[in-house]
KOLTIVO-200959 format. One record per atom (N, C-alpha, C): atom name; residue number from 1; x, y, z. Coordinates in steps of 0.1 Angstrom, whole numbers, plus 2048, in hexadecimal, padded with zeros to 3 digits. Example, Ala and Ser with C-alpha at 12.3 -4.5 7.8 and 13.67 -1.06 7.14 Angstrom:
2
<atom atom="N" seq="1" px="884" py="7C7" pz="84E"/>
<atom atom="CA" seq="1" px="87B" py="7D3" pz="84E"/>
<atom atom="C" seq="1" px="884" py="7DF" pz="84E"/>
<atom atom="N" seq="2" px="880" py="7EA" pz="847"/>
<atom atom="CA" seq="2" px="889" py="7F5" pz="847"/>
<atom atom="C" seq="2" px="881" py="800" pz="84F"/>
END
This chain:
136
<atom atom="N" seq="1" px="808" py="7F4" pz="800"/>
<atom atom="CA" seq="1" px="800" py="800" pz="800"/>
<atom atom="C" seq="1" px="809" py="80C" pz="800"/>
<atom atom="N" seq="2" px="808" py="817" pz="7F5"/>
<atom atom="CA" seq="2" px="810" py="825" pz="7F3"/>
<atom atom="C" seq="2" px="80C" py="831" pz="7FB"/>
<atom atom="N" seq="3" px="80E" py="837" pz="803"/>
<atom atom="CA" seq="3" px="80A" py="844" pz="80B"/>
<atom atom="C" seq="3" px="814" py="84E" pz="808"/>
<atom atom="N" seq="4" px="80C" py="856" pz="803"/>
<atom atom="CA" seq="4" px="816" py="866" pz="801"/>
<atom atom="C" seq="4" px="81C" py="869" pz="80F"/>
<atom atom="N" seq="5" px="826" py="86F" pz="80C"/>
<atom atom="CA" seq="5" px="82C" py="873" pz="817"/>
<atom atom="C" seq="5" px="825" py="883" pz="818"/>
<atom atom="N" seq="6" px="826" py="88B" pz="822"/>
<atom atom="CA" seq="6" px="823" py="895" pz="826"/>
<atom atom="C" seq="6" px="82B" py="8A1" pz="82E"/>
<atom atom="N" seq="7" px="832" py="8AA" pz="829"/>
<atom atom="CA" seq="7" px="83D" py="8B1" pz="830"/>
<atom atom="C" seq="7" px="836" py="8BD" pz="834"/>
<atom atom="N" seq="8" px="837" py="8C3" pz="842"/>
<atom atom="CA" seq="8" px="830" py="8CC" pz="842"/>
<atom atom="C" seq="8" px="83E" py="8D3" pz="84A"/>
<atom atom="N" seq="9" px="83D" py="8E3" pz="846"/>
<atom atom="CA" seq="9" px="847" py="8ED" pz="84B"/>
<atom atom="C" seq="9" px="845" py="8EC" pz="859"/>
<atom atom="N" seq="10" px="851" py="8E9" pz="864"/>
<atom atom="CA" seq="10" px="84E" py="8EE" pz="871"/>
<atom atom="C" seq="10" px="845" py="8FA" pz="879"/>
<atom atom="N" seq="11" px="847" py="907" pz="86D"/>
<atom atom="CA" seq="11" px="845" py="912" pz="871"/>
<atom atom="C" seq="11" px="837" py="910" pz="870"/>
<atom atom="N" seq="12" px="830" py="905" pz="869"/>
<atom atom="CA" seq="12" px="81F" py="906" pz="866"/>
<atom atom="C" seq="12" px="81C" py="8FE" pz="875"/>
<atom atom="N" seq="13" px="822" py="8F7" pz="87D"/>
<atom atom="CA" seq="13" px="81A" py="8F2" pz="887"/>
<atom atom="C" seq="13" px="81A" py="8FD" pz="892"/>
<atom atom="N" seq="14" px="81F" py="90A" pz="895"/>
<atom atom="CA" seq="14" px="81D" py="913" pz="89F"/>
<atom atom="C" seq="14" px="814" py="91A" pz="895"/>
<atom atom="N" seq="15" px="806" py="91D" pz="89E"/>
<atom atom="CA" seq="15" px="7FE" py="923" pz="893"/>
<atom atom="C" seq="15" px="7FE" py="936" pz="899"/>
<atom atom="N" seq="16" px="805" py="933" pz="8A4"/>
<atom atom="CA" seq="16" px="80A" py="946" pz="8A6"/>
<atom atom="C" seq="16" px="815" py="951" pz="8A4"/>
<atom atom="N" seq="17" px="81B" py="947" pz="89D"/>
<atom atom="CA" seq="17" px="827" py="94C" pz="89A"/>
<atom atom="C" seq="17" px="827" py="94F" pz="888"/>
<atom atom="N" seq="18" px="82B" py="959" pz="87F"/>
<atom atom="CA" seq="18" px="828" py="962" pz="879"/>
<atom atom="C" seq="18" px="835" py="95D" pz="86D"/>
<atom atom="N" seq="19" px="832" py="95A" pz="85F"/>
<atom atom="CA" seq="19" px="83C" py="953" pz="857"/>
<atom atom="C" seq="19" px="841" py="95D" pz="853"/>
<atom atom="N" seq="20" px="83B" py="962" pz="84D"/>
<atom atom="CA" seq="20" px="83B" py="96E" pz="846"/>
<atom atom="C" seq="20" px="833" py="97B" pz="844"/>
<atom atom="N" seq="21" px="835" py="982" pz="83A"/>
<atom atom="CA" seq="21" px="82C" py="98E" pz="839"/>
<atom atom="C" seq="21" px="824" py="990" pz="830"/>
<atom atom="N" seq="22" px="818" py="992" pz="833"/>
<atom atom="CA" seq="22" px="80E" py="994" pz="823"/>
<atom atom="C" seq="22" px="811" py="99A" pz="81C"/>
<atom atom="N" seq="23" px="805" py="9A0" pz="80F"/>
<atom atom="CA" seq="23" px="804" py="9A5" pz="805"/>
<atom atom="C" seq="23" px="7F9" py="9A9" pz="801"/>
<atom atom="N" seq="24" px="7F4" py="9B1" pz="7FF"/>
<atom atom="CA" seq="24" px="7F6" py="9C2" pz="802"/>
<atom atom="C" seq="24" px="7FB" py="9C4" pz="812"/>
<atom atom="N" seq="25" px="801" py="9D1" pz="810"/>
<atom atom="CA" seq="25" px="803" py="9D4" pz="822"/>
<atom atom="C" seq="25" px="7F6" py="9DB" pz="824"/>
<atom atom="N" seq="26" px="7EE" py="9D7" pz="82D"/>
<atom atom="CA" seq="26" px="7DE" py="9DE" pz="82C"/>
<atom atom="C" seq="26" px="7D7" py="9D9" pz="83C"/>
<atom atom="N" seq="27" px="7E4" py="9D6" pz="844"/>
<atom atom="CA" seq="27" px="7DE" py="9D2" pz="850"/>
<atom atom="C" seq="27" px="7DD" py="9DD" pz="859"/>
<atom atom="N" seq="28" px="7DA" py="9DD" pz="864"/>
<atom atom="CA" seq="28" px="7D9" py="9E6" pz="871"/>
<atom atom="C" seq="28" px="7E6" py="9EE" pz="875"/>
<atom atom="N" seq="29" px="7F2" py="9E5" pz="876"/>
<atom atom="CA" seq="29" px="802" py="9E8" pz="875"/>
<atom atom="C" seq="29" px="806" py="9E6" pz="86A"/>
<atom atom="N" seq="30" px="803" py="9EE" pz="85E"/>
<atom atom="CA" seq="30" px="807" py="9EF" pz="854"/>
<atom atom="C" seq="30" px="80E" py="9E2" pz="84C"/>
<atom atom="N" seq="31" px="80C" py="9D4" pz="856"/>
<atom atom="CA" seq="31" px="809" py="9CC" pz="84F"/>
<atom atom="C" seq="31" px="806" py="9BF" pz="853"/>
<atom atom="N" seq="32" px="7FF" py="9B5" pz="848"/>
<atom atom="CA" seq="32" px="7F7" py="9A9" pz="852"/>
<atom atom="C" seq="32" px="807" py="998" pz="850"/>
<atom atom="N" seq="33" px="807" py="991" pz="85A"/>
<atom atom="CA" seq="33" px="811" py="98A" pz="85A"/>
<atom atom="C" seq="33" px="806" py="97F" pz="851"/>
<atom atom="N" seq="34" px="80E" py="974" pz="84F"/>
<atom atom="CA" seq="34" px="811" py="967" pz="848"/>
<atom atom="C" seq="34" px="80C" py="95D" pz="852"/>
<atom atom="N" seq="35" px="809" py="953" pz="854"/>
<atom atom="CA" seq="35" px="809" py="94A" pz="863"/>
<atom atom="C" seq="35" px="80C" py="937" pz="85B"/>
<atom atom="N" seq="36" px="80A" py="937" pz="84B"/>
<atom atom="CA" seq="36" px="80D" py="92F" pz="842"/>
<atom atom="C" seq="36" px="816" py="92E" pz="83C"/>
<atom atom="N" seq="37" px="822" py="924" pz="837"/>
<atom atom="CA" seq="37" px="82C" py="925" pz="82D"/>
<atom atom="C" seq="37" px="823" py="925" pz="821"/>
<atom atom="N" seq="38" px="818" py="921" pz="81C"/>
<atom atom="CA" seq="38" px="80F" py="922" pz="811"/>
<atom atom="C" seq="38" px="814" py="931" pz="80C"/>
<atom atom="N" seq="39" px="80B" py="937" pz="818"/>
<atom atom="CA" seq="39" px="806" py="945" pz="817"/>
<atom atom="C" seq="39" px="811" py="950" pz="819"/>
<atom atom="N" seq="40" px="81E" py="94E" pz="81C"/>
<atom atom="CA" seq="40" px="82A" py="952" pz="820"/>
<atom atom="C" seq="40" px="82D" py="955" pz="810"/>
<atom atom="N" seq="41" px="831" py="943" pz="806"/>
<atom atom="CA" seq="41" px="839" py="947" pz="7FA"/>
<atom atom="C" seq="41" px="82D" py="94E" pz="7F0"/>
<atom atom="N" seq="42" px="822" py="948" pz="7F1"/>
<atom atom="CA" seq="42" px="816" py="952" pz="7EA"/>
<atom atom="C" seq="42" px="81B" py="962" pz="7EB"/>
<atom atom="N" seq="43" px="81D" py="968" pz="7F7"/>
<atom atom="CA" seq="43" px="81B" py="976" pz="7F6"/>
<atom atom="C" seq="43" px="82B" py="978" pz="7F5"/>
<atom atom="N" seq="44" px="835" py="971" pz="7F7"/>
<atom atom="CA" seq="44" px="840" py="972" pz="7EF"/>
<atom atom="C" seq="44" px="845" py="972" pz="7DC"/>
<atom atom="N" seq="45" px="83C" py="96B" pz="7DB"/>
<atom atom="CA" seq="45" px="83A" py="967" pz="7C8"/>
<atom atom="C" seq="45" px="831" py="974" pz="7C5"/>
<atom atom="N" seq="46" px="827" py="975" pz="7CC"/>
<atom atom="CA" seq="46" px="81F" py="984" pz="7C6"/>
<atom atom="C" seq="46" px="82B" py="98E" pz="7C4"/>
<atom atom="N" seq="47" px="82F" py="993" pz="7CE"/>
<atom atom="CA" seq="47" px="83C" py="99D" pz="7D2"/>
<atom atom="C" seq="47" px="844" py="998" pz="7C5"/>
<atom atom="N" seq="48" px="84C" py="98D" pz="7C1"/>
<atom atom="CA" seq="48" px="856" py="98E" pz="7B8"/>
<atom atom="C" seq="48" px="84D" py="98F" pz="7AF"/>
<atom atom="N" seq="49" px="842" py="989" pz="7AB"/>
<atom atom="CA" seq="49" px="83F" py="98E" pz="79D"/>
<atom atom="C" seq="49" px="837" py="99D" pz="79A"/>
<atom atom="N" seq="50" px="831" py="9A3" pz="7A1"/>
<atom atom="CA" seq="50" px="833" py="9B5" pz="7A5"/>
<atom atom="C" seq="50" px="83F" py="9C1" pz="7A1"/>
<atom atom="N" seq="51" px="846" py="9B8" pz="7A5"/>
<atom atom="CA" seq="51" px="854" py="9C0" pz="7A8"/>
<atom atom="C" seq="51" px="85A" py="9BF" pz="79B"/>
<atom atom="N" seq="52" px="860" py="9CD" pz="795"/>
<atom atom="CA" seq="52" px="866" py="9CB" pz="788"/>
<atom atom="C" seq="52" px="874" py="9CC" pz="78D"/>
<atom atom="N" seq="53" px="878" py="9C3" pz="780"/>
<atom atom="CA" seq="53" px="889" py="9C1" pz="780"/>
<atom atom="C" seq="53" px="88F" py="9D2" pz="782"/>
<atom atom="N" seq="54" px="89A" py="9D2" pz="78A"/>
<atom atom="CA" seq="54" px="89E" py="9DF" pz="78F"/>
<atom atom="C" seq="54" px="89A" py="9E6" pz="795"/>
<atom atom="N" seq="55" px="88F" py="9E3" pz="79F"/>
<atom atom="CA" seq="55" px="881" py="9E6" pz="7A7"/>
<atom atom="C" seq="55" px="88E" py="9EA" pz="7B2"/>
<atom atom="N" seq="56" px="88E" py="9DD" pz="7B6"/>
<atom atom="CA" seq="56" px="898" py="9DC" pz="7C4"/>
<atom atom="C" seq="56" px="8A6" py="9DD" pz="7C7"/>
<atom atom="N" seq="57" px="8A9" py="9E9" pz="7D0"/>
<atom atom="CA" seq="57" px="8B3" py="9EC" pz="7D1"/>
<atom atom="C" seq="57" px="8BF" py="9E1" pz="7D3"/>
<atom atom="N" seq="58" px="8CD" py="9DF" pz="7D0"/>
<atom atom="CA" seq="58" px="8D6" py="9D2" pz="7D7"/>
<atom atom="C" seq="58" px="8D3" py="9C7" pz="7CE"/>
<atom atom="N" seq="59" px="8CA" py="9CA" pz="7C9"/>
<atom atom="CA" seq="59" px="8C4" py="9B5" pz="7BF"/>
<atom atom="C" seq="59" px="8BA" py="9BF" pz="7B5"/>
<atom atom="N" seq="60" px="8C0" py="9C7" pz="7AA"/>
<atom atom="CA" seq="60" px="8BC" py="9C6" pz="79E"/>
<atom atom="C" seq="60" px="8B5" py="9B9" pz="798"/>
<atom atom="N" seq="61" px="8BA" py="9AF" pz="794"/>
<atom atom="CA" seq="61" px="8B2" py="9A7" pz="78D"/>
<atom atom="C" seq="61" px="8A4" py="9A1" pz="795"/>
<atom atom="N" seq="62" px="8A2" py="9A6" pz="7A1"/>
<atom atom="CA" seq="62" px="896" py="9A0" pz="7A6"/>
<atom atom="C" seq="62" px="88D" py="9A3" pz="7A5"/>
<atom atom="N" seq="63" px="87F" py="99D" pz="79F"/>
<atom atom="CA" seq="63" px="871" py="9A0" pz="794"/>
<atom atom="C" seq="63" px="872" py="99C" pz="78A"/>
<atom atom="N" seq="64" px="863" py="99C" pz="787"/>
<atom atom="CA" seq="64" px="865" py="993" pz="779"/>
<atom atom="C" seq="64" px="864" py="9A3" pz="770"/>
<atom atom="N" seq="65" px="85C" py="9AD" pz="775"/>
<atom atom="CA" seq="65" px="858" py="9BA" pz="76C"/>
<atom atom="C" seq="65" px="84C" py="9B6" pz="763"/>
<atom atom="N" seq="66" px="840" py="9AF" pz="76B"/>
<atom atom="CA" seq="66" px="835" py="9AC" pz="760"/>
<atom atom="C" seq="66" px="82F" py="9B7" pz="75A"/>
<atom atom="N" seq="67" px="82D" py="9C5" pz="760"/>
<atom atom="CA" seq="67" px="824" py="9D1" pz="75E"/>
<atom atom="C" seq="67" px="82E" py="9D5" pz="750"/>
<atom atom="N" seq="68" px="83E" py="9D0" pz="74D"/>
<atom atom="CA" seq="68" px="842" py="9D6" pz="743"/>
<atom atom="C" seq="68" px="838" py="9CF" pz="738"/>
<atom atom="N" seq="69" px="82E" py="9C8" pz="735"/>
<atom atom="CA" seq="69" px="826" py="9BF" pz="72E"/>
<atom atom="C" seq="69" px="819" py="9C8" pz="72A"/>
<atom atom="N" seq="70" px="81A" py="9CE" pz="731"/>
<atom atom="CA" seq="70" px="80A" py="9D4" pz="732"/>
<atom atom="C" seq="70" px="803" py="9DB" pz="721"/>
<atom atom="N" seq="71" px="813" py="9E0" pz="71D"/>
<atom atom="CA" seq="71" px="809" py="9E9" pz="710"/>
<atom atom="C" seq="71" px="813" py="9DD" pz="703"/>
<atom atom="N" seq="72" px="813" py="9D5" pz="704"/>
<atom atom="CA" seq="72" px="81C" py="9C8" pz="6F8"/>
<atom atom="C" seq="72" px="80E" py="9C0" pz="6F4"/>
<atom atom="N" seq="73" px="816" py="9BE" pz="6ED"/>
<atom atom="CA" seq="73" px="80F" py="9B5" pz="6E3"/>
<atom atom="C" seq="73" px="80F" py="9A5" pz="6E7"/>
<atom atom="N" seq="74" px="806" py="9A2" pz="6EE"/>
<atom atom="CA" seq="74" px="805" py="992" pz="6F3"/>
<atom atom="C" seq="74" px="805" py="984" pz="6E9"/>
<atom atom="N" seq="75" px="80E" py="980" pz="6DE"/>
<atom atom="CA" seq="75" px="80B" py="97A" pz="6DB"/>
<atom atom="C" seq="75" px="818" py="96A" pz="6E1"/>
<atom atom="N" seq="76" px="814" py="95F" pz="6D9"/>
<atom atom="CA" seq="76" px="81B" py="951" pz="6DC"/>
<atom atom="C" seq="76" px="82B" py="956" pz="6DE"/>
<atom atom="N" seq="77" px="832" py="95E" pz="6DB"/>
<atom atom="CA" seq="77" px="841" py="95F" pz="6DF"/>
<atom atom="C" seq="77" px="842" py="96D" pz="6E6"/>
<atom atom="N" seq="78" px="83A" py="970" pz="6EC"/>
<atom atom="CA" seq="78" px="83C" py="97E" pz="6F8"/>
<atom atom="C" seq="78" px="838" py="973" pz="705"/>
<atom atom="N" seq="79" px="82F" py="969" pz="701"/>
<atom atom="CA" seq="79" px="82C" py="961" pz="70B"/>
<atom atom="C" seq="79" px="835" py="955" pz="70D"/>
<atom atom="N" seq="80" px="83E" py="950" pz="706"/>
<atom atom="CA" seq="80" px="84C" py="949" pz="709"/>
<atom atom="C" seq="80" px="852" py="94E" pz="70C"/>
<atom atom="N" seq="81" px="855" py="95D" pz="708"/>
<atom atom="CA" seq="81" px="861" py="960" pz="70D"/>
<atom atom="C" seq="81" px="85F" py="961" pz="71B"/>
<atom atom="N" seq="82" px="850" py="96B" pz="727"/>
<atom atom="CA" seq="82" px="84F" py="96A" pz="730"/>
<atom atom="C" seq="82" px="852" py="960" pz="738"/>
<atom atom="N" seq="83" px="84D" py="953" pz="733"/>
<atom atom="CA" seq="83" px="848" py="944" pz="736"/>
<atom atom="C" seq="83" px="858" py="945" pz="73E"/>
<atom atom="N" seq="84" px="863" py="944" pz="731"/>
<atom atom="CA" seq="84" px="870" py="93F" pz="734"/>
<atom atom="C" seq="84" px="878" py="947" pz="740"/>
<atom atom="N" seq="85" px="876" py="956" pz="73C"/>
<atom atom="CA" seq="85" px="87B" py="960" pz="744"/>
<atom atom="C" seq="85" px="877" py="958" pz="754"/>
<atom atom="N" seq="86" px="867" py="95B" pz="75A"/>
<atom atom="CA" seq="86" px="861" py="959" pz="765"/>
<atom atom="C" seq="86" px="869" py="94B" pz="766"/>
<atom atom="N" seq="87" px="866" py="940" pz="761"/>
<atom atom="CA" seq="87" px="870" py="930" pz="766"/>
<atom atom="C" seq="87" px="87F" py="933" pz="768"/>
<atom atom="N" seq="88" px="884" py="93C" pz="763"/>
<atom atom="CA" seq="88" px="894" py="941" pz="766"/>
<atom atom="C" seq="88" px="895" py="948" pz="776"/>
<atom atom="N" seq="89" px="88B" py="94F" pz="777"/>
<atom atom="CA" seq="89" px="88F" py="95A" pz="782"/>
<atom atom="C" seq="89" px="887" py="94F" pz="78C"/>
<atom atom="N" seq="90" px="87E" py="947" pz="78F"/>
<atom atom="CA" seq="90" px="879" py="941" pz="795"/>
<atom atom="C" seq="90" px="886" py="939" pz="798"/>
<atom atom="N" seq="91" px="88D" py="934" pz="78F"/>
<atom atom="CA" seq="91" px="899" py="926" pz="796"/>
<atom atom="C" seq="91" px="8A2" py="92D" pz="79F"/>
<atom atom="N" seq="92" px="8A4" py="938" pz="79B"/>
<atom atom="CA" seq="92" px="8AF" py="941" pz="7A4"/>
<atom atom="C" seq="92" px="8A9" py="944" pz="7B3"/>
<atom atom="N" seq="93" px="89E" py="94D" pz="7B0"/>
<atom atom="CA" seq="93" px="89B" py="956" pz="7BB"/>
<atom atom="C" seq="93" px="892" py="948" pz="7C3"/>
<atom atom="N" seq="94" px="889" py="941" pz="7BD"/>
<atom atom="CA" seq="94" px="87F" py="939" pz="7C8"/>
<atom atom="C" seq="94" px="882" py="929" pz="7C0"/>
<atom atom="N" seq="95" px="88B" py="924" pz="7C5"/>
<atom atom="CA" seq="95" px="890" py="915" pz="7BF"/>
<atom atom="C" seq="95" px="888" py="908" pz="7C3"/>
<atom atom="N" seq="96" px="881" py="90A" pz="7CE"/>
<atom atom="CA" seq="96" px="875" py="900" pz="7D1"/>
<atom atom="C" seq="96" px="869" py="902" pz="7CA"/>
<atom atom="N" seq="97" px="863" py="913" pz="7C3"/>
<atom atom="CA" seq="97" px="85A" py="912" pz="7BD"/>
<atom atom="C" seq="97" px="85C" py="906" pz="7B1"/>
<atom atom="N" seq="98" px="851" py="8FF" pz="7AE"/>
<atom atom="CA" seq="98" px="850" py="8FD" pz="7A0"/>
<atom atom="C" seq="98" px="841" py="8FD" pz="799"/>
<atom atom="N" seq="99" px="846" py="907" pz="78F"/>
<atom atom="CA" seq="99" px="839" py="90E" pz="789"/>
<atom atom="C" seq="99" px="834" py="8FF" pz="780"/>
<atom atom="N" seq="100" px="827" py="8FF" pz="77C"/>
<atom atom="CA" seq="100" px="822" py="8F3" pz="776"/>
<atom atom="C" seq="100" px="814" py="8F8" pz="770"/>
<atom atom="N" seq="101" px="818" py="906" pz="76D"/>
<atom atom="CA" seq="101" px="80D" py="90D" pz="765"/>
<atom atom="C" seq="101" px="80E" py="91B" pz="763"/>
<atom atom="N" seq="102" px="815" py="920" pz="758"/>
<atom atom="CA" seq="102" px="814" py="935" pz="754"/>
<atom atom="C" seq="102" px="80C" py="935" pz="750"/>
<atom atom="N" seq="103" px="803" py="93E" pz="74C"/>
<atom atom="CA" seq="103" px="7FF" py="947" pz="73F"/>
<atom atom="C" seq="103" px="7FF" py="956" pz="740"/>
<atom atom="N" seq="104" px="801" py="95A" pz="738"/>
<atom atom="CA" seq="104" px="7FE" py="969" pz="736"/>
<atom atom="C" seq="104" px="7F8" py="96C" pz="72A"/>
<atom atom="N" seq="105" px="7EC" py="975" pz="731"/>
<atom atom="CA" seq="105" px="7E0" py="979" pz="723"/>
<atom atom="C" seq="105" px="7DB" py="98A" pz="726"/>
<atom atom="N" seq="106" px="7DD" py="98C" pz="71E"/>
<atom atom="CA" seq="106" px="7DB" py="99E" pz="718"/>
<atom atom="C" seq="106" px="7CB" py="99D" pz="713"/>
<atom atom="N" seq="107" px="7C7" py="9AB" pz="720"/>
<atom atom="CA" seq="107" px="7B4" py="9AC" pz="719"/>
<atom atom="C" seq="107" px="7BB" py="9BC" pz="711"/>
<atom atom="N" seq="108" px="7B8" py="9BB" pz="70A"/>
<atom atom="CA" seq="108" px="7BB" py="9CA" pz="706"/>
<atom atom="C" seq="108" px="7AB" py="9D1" pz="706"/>
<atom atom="N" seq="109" px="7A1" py="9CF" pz="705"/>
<atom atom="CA" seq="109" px="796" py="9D5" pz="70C"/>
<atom atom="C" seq="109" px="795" py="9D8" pz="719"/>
<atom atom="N" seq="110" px="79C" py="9D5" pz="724"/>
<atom atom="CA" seq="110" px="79D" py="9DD" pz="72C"/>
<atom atom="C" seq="110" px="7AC" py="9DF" pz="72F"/>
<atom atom="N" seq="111" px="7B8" py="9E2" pz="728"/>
<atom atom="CA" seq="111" px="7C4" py="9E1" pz="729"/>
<atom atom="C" seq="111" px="7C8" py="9DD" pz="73A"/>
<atom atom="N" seq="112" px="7C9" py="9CE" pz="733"/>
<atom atom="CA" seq="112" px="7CD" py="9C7" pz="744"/>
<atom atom="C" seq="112" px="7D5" py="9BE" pz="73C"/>
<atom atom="N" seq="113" px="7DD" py="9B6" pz="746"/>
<atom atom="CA" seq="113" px="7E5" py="9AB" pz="744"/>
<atom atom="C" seq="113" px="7E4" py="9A1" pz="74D"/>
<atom atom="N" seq="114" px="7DD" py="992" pz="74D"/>
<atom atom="CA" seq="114" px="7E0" py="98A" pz="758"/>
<atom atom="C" seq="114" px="7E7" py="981" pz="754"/>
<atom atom="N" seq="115" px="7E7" py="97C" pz="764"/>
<atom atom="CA" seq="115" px="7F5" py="977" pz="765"/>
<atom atom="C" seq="115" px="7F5" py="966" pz="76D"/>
<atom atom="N" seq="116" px="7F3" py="95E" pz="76B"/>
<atom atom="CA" seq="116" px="7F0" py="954" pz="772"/>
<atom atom="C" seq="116" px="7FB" py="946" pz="772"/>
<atom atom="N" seq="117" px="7FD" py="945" pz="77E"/>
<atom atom="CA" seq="117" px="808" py="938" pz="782"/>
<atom atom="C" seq="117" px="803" py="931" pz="78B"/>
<atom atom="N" seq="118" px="801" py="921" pz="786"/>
<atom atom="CA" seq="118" px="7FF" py="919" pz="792"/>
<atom atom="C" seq="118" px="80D" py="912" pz="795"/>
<atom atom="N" seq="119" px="810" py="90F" pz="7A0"/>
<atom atom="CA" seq="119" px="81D" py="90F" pz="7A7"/>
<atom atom="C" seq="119" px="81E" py="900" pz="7B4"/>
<atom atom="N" seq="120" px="825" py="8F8" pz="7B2"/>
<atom atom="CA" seq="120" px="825" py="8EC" pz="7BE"/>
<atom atom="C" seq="120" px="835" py="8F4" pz="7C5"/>
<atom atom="N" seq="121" px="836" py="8EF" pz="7D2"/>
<atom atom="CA" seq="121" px="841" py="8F0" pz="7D9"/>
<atom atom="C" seq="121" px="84D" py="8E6" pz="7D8"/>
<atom atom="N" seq="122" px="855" py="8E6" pz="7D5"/>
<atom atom="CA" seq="122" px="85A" py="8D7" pz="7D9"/>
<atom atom="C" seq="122" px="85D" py="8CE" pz="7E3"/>
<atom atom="N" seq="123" px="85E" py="8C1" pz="7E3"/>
<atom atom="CA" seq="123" px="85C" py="8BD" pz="7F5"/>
<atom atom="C" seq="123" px="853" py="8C2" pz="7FA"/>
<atom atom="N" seq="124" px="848" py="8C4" pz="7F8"/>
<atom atom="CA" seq="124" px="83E" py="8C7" pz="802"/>
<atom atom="C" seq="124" px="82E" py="8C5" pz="7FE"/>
<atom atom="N" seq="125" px="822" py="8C8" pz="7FE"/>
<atom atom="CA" seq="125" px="816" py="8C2" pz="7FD"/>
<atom atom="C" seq="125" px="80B" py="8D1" pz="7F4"/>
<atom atom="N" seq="126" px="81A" py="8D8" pz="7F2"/>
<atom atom="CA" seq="126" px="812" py="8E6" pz="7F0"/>
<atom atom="C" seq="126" px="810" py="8EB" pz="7E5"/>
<atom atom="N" seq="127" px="803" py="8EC" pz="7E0"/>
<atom atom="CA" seq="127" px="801" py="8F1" pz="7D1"/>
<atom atom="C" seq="127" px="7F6" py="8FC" pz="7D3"/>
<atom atom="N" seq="128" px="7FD" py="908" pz="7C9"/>
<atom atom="CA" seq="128" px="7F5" py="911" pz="7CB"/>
<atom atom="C" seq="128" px="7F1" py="918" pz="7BC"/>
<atom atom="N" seq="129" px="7EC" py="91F" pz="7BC"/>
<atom atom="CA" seq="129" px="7EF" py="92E" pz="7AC"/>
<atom atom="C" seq="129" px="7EB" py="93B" pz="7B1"/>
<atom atom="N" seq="130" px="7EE" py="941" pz="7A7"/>
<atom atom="CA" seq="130" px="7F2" py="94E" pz="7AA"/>
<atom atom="C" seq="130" px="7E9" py="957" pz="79A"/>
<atom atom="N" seq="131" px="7E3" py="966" pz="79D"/>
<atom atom="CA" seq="131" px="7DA" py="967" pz="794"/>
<atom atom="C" seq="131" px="7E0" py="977" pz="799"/>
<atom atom="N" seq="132" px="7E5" py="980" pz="78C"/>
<atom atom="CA" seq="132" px="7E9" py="98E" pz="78C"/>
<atom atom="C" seq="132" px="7DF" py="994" pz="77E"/>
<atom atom="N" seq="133" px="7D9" py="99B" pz="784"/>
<atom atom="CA" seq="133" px="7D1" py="9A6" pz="77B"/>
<atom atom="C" seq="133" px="7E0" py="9B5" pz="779"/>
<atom atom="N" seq="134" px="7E1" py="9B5" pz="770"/>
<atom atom="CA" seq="134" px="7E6" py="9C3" pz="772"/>
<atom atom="C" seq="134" px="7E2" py="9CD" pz="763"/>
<atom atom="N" seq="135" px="7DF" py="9D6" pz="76D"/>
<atom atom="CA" seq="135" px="7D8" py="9DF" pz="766"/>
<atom atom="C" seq="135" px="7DE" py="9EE" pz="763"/>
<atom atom="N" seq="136" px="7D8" py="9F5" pz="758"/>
<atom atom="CA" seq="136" px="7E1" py="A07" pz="75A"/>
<atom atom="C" seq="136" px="7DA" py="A0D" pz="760"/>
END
């Protein structure tokens, strides 16, 4: 008989102690904590993909710069090139993500760009995705 194994982050079994920091900062103390590694690298991956390349001071290359997308032309090789770029900066900056789903699709009726990645952790039980509207 086969049984998955099950790895759960130490930090998840204290449920008052705080992993990380959300996203948006929109709390009471200017901002709400994390209490999940789920919800920890979630609002960590929002943050990198937000953030344009040369955003951040000391670590230039960190962001993917999706908003540089906003007024382009969406077709099959603006969407490999992102595809490859995002799988590059992912191996560096977050090496346990592994994405297992991009797309990016341009409404030009309401000039938006979304942004969607579903994502497993490695070693662990954790699958999530991720959904960015960005807009002018």
């Amino acid at each position: 008989m086969a049984f998955e194994v099950k790895k759960i982050d130490p930090l998840d079994l204290q449920p008052r102690k705080a992993v990380g920091v959300d996203i948006p900062f929109s709390g009471k103390a200017v901002f709400n904590s994390t209490y999940q590694t789920k919800d920890a690298i979630r609002a960590n991956l929002l943050n990198f993909f937000l953030t344009g390349q040369g955003e951040r001071f000391f670590n230039p290359t960190f962001g993917t710069g999706l908003r540089n997308f906003l007024f382009e032309n969406i077709d099959e090789v603006t969407v490999r090139k992102v595809n490859n770029s995002i799988r590059r900066s992912l191996e560096f900056y977050f090496p346990r993500v592994i994405p297992t789903g991009i797309s990016l699709e341009g409404i030009p009726d309401t000039n938006t760009v979304q942004f969607f990645m579903s994502y497993a952790i490695a070693e662990t039980n954790i699958e999530d995705e991720l959904i960015i509207n960005i807009e002018t």
